[in-house]
C-alpha positions in Angstrom: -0.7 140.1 -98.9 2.9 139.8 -98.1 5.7 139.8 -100.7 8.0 137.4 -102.3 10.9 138.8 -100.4 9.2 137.4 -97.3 8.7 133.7 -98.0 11.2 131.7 -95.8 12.0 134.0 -93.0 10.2 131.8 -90.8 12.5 129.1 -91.9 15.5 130.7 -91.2 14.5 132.0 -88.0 13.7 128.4 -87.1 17.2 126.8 -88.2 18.8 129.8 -86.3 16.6 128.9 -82.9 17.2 124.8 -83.0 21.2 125.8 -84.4 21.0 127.3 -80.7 19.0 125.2 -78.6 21.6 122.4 -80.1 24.2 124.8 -78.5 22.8 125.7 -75.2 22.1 121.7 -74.8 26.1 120.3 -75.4 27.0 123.4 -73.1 24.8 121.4 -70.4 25.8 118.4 -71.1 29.5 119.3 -70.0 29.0 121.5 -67.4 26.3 117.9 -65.9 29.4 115.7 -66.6 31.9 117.7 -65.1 29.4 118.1 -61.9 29.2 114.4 -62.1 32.8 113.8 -62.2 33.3 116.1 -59.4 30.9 114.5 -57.0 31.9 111.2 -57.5 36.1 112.7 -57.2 34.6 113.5 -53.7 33.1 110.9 -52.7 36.0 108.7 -53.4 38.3 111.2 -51.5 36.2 111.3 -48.5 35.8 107.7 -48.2 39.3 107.3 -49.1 40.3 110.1 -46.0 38.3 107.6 -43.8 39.7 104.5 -44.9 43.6 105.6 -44.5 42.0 107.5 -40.9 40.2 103.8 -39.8 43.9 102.0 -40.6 45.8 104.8 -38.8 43.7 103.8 -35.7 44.4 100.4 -36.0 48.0 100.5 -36.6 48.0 99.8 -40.2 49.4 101.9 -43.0 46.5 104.7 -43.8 47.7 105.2 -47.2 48.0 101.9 -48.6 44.4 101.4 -47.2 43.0 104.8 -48.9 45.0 103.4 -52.3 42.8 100.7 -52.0 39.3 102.1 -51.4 40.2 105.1 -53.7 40.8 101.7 -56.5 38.0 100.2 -55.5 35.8 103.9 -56.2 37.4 104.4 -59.9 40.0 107.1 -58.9 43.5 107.4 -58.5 44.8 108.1 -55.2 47.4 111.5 -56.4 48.4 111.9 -53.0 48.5 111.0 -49.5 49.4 112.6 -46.4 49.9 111.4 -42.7 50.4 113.5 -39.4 49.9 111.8 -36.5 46.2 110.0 -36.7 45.0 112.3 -39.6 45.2 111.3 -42.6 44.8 114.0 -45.9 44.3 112.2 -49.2 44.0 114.0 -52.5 42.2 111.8 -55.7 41.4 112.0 -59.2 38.6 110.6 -61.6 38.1 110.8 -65.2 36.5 113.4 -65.9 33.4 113.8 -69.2 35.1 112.7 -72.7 36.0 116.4 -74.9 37.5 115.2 -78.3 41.3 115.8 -78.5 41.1 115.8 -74.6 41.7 113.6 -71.5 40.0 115.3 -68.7 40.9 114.3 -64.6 38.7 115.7 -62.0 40.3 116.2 -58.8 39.2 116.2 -55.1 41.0 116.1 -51.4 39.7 115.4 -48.1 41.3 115.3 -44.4 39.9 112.9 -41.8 41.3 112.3 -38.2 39.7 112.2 -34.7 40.7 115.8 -34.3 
């Protein structure tokens, strides 16, 4: 027969385990939104690169063009880069919502025939 002292340990042991599992579970939440973020940064950098390369070739400005497609993704073309038919475009997306913080997410990519 177990003691008074004993009654609600369980309890307590329970709150604890579900106080961390609450934890562990925001934790994952930002690290999968900052993954997210970072893929689709990438993506609009690498289509971006393309764009600005694809305009280079036809005697258009590259870097207007990857302004455009980097728009047209959700990101912000940061910077933009031409030598000779390659074209090296760096972008930004916003990144999972913290409170108190505004987070960017950042990406670059080079394209070019060579």
């Amino acid at each position: 027969m177990r003691g008074s002292h004993e009654e609600g340990a369980a309890t307590v042991l329970v709150v604890a385990m579900a106080g961390m599992l609450v934890f562990v579970l925001i934790g994952l939440s930002a690290v999968g939104g900052l993954v997210t973020a970072q893929r689709r940064a990438q993506a609009a950098a690498d289509l971006a690169a393309l764009a600005a390369a694809a305009a280079l070739r036809g005697g258009s400005e590259g870097c207007a063009e990857a302004t455009r497609v980097a728009a047209a993704n959700d990101a912000t073309l940061d910077a933009c880069t031409v030598t000779g038919q390659d074209a090296w475009v760096e972008v930004s997306v916003p990144g999972p919502q913290w409170p108190g913080r505004r987070l960017r997410v950042g990406a670059e990519a080079r394209a070019g025939p060579g």
